[in-house]
Structure formats: structure tokens, C-alpha cells
N, CA and C atoms as a LAMMPS dump frame, in Angstrom:
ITEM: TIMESTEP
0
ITEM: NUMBER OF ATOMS
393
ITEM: BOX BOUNDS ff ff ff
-5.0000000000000000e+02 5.0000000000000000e+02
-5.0000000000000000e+02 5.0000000000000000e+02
-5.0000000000000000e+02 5.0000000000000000e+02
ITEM: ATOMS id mol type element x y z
1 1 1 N 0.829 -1.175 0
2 1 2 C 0 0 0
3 1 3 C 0.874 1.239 0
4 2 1 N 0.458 2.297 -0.714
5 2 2 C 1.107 3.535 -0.977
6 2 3 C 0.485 4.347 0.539
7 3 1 N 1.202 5.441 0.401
8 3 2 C 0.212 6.372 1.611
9 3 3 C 0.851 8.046 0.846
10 4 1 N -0.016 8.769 0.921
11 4 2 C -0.26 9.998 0.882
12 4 3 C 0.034 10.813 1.499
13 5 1 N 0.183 10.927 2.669
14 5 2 C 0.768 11.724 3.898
15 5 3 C -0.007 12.87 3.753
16 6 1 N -2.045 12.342 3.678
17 6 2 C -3.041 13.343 3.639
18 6 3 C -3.23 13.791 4.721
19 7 1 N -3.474 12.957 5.332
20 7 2 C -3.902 13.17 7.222
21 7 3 C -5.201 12.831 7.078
22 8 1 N -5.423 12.219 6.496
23 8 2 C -7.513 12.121 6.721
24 8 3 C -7.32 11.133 7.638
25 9 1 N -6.85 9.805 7.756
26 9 2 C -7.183 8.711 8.236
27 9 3 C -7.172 9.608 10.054
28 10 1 N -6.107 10.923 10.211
29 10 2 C -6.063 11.464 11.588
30 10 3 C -6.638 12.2 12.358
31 11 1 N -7.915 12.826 10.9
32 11 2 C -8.746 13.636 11.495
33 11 3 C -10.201 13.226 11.647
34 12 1 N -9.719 13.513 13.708
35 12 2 C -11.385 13.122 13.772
36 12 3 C -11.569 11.66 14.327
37 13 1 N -10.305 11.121 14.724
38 13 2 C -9.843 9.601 14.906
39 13 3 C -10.976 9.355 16.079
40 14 1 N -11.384 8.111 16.08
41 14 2 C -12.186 6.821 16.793
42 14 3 C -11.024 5.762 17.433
43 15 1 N -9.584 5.962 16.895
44 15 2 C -9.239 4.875 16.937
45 15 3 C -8.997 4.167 18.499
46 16 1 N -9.38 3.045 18.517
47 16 2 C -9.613 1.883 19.302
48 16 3 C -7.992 1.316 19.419
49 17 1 N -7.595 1.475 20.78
50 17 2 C -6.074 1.303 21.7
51 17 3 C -6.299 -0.271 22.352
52 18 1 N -5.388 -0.952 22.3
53 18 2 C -5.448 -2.168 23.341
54 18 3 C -4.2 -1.807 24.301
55 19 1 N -4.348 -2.525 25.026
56 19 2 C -3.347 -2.308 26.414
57 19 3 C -1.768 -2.573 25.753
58 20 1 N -1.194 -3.01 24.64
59 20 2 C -0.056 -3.013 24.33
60 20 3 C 0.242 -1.704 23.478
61 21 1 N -0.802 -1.609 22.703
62 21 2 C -0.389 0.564 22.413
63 21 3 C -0.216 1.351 23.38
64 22 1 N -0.996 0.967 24.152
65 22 2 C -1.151 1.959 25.657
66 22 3 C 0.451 1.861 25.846
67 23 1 N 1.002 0.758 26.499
68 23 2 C 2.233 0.892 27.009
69 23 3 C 3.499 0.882 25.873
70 24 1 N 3.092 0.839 24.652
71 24 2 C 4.038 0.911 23.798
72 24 3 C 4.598 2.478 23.782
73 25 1 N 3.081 3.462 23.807
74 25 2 C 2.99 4.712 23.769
75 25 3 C 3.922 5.259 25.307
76 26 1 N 3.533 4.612 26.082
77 26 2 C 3.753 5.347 27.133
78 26 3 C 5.656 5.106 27.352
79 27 1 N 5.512 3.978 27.494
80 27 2 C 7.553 3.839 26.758
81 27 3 C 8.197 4.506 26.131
82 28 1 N 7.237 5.018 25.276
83 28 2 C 8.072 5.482 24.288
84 28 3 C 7.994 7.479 25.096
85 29 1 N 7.486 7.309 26.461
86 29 2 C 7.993 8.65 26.761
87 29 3 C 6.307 9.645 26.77
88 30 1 N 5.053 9.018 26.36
89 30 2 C 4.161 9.992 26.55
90 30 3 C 2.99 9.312 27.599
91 31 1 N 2.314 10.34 28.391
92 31 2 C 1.346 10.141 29.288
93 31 3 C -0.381 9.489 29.356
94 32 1 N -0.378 8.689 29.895
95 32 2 C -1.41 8.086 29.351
96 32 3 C -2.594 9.34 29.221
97 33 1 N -2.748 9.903 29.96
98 33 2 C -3.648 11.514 30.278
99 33 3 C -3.508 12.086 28.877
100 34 1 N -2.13 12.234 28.517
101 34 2 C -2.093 13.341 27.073
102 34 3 C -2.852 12.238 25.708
103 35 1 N -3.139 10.411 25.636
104 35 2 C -3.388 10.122 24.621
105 35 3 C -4.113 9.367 24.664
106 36 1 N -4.565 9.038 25.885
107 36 2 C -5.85 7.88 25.891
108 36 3 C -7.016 8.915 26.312
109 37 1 N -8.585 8.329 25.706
110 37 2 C -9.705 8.873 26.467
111 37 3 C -10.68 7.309 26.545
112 38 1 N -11.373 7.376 27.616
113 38 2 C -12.157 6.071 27.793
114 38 3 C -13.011 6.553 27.485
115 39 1 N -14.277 5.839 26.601
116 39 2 C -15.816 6.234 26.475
117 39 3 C -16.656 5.28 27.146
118 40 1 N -17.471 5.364 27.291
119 40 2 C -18.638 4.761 28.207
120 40 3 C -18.849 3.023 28.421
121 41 1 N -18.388 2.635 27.234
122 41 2 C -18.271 1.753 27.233
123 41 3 C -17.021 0.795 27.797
124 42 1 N -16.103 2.069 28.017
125 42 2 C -14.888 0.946 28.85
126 42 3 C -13.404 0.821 27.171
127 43 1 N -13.958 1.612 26.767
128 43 2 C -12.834 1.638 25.25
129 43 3 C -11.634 2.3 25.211
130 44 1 N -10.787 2.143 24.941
131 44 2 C -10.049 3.133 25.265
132 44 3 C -9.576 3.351 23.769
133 45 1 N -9.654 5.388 23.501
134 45 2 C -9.463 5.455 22.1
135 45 3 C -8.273 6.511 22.313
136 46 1 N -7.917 6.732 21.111
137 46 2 C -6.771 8.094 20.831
138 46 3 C -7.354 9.529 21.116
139 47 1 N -6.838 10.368 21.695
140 47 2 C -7.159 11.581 21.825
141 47 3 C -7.456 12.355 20.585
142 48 1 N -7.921 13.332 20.228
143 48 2 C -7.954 14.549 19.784
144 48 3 C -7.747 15.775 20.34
145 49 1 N -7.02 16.315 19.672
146 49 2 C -6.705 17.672 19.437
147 49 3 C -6.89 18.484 18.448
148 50 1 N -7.695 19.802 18.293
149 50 2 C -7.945 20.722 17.172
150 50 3 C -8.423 19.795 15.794
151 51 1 N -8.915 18.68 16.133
152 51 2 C -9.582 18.023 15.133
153 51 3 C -9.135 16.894 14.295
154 52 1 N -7.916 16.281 14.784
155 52 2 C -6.659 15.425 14.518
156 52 3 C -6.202 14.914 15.762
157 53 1 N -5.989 13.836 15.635
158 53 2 C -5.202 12.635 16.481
159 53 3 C -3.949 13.528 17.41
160 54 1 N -3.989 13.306 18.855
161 54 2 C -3.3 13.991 19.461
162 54 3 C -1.715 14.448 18.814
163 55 1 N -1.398 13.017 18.023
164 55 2 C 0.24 12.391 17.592
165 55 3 C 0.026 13.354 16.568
166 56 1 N -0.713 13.874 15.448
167 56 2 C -0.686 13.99 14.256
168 56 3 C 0.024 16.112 14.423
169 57 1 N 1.237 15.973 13.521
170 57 2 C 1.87 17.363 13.464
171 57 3 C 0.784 17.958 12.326
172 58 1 N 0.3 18.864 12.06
173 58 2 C -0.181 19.642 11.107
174 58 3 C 0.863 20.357 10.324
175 59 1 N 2.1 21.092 11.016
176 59 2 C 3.213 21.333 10.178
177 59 3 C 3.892 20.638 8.96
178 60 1 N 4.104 18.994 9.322
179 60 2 C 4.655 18.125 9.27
180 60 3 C 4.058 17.297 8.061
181 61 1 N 2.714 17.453 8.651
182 61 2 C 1.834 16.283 8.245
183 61 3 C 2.136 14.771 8.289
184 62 1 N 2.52 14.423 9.355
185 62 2 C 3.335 12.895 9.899
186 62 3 C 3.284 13.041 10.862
187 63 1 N 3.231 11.936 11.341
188 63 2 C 2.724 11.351 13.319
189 63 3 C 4.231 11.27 14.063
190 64 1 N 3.648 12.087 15.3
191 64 2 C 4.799 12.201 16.015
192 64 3 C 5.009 11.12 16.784
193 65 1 N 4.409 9.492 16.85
194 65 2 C 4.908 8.844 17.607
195 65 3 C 4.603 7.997 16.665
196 66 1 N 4.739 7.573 15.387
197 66 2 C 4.659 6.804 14.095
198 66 3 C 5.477 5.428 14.8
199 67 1 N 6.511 5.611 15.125
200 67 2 C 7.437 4.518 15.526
201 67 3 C 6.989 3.295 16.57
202 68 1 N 5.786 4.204 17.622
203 68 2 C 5.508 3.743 18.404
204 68 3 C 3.459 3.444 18.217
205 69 1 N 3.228 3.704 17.002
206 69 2 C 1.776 4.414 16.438
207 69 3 C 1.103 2.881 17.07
208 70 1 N -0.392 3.283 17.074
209 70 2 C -1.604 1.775 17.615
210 70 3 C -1.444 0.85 16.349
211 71 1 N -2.037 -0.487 16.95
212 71 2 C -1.748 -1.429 16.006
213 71 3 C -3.045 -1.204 14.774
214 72 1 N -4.001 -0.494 15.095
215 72 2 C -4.831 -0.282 14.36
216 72 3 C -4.54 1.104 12.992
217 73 1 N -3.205 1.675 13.83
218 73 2 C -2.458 2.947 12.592
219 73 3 C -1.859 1.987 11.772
220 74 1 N -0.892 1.1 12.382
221 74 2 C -0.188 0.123 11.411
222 74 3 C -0.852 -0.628 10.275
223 75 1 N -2.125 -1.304 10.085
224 75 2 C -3.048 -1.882 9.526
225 75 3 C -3.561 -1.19 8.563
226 76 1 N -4.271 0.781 8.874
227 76 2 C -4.864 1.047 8.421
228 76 3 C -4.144 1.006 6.869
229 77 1 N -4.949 1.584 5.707
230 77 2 C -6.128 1.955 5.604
231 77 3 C -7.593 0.531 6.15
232 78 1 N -7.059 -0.512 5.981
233 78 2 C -7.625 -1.853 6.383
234 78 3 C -8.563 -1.601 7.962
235 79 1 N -9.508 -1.789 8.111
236 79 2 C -10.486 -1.748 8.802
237 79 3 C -11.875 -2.359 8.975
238 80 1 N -12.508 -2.357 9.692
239 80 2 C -13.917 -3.306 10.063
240 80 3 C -15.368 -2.366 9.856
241 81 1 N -16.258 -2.923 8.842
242 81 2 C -17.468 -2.024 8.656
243 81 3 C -18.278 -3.018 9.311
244 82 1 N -19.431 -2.588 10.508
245 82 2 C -20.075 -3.303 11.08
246 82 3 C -21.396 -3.868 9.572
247 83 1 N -21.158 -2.946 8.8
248 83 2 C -22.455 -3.134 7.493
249 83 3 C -21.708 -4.229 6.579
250 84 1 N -20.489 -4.35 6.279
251 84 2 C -19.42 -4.881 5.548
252 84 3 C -18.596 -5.636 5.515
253 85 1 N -17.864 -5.797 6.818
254 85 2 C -16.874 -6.356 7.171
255 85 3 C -15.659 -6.096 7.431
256 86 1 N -14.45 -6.756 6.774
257 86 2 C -13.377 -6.242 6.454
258 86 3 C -13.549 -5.346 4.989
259 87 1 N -12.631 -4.325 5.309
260 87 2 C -12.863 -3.213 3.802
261 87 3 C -12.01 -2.608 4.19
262 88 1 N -11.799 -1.473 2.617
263 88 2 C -10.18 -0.828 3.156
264 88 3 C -11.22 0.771 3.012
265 89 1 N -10.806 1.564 4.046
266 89 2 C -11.577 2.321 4.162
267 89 3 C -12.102 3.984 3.401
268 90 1 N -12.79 3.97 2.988
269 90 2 C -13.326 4.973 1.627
270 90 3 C -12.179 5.961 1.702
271 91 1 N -12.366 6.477 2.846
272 91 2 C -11.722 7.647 3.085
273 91 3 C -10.448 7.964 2.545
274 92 1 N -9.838 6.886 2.532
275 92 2 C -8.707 6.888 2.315
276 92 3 C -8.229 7.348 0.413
277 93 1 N -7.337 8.252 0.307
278 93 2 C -7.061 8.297 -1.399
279 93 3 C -6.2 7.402 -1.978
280 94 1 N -5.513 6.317 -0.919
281 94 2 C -4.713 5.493 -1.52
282 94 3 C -5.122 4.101 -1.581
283 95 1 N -6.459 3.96 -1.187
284 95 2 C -7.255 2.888 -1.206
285 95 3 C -7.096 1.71 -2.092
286 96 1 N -6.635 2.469 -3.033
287 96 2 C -6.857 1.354 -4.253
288 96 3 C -5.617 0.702 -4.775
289 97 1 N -4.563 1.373 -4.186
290 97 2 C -3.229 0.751 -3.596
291 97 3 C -3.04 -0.447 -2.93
292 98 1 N -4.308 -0.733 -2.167
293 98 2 C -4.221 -1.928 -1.435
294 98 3 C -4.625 -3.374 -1.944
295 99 1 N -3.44 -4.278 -1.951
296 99 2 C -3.765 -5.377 -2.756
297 99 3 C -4.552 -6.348 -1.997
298 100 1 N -5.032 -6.761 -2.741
299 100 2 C -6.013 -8.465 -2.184
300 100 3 C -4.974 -9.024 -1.014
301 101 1 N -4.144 -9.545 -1.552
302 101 2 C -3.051 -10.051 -0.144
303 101 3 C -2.919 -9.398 1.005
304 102 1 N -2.681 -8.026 0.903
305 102 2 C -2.25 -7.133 2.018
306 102 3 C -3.749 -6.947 3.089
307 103 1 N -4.705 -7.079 2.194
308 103 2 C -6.308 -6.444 2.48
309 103 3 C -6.332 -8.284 3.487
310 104 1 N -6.696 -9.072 2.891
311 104 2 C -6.554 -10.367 3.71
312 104 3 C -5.781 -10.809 4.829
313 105 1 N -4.69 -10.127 4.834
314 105 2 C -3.439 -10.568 6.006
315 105 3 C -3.761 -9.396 6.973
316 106 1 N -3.788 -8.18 6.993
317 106 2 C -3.928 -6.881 7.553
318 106 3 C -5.556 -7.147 8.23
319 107 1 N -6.871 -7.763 6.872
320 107 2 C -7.949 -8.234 7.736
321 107 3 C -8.525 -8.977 9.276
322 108 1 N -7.105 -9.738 9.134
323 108 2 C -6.989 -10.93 9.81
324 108 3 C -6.582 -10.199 11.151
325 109 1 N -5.54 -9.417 10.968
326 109 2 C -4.787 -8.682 12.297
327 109 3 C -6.161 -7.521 12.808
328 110 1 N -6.75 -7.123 11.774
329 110 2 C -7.773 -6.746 12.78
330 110 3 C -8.516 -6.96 13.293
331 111 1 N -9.324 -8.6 13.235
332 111 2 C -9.744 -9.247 13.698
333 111 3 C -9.6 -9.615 15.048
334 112 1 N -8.461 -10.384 14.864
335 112 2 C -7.499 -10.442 16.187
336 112 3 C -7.945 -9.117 17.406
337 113 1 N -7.238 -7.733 16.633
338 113 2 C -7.48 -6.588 17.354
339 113 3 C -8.241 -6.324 18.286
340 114 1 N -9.888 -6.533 17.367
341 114 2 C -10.619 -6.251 17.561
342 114 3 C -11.163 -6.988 18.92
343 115 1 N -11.204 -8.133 19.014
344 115 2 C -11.506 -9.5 20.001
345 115 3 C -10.631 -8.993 21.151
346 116 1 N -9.388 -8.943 20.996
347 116 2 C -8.474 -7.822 22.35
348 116 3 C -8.723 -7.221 22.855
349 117 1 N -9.477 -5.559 22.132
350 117 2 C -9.822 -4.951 22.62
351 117 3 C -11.171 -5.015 22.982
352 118 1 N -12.118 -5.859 22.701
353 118 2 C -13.297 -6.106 23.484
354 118 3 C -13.491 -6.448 24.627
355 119 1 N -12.241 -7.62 24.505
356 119 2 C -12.182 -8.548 25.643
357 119 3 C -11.491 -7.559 26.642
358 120 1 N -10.717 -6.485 26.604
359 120 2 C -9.917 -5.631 27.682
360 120 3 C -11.47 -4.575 27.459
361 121 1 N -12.091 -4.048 27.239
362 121 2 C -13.552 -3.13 27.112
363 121 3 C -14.723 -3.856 28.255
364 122 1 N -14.456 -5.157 28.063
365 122 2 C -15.409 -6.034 28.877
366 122 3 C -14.642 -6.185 30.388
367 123 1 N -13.783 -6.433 30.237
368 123 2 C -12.777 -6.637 31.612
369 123 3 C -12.876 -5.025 32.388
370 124 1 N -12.933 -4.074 31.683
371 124 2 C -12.848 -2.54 32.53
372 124 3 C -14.142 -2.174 33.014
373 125 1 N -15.363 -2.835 31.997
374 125 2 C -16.381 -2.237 32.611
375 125 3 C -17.096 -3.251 33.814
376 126 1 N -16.545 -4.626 33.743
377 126 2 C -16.594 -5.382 34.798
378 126 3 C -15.9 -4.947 36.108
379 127 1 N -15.004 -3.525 35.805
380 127 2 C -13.82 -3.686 36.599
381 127 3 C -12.698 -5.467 37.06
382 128 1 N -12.671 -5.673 36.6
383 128 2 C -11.78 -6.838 36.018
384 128 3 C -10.492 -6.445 36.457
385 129 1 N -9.609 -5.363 35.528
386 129 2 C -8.99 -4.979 35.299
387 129 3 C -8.49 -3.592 35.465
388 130 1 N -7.763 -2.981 35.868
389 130 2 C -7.233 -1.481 35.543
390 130 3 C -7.176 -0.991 34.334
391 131 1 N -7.83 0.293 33.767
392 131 2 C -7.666 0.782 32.596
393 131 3 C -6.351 0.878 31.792
């Protein structure tokens, strides 16, 4: 897959953290306060700022913790439509960059993802677990 270095996939992010971004992020030197927010459900997603992903430079247009980015940045444009399934996501302008292989293997990892972070979503609102 090609990438653009548009910033759409950053503005406006939903994206869905499992407990190994969390501490990948936080290793790598940033606060869980400055990049996690929990929603009601016990989720834990990426922050926003001014309308873009806390990480995302507007100067730059490239993520300031790319190295250390969620497993769901790594994957994208590849993503889950509750109407659809696996799909690579509209938004994206390099969409069509993405081959059958990459779309299938990348599917699979979000799958995975996804079941992780439910299963840690279910564990927080059980209190189970620490956020």
C-alpha cells in the first residue's frame, strides 16, 4: 500500500487502543492523560486535538509517535465495517493501492485486534482490570 501523507485517516480519529499501544505509547515517553480517552463503554481510544489525532503534526503532516503508532495505525487503511466487514476504508485516497493479499493478512490482524480490545472493554467495565 502507498500512503499519501493526507492526514484524513487522523482527522477526527475513533481509533480503538489495546493495552499493548497503551504501554508501547507510554515507553516510548508519553502520558497516558495526554493520549488515551475512555468512552462509556470501557474503550479506550486516541485523543484529539484541534480536530486530529493527538500524535498527528499539522506542520509536518506525519505522526509524532509513528514509531511507536496503535496497532490499528499500522493496519490502516484496512479496517472493520459493522455493514461490511473487512474493507479498506473509503476515506482513504490510496485505497486502491491496497492489494487483495495485504487487504486479507492486515484483515486478519484486525480481527485479532478487535476480540483484544473487546475482551480488555469487557474486563474494565466489569472492573476486572485497571484501565
Amino acid at each position: 500500500m502507498l500512503c499519501s501523507h493526507c492526514g484524513k485517516c487522523c482527522e477526527k480519529t475513533e481509533m480503538m487502543l489495546c493495552r499493548t499501544d497503551v504501554g508501547r505509547l507510554e515507553q516510548a515517553g508519553y502520558t497516558l492523560e495526554s493520549f488515551v480517552r475512555y468512552d462509556k463503554q470501557g474503550y479506550a481510544k486516541l485523543r484529539n486535538r484541534g480536530g486530529h489525532c493527538v500524535f498527528y503534526d499539522l506542520e509536518k503532516n506525519c505522526c509524532r509517535a509513528y514509531r511507536h503508532r496503535p496497532l490499528g495505525c499500522r493496519v490502516y487503511p484496512v479496517i472493520y465495517s459493522e455493514e461490511e466487514g473487512i474493507v479498506v476504508d473509503h476515506i482513504c485516497p490510496m485505497r486502491n493501492t491496497v492489494q487483495r493479499a495485504e487487504l486479507k493478512w492486515k484483515g486478519s490482524r484486525v480481527m485479532k485486534l478487535l476480540m483484544r480490545i473487546d475482551n480488555e472493554a469487557t474486563a474494565r467495565r466489569l472492573n476486572l482490570s485497571p484501565p
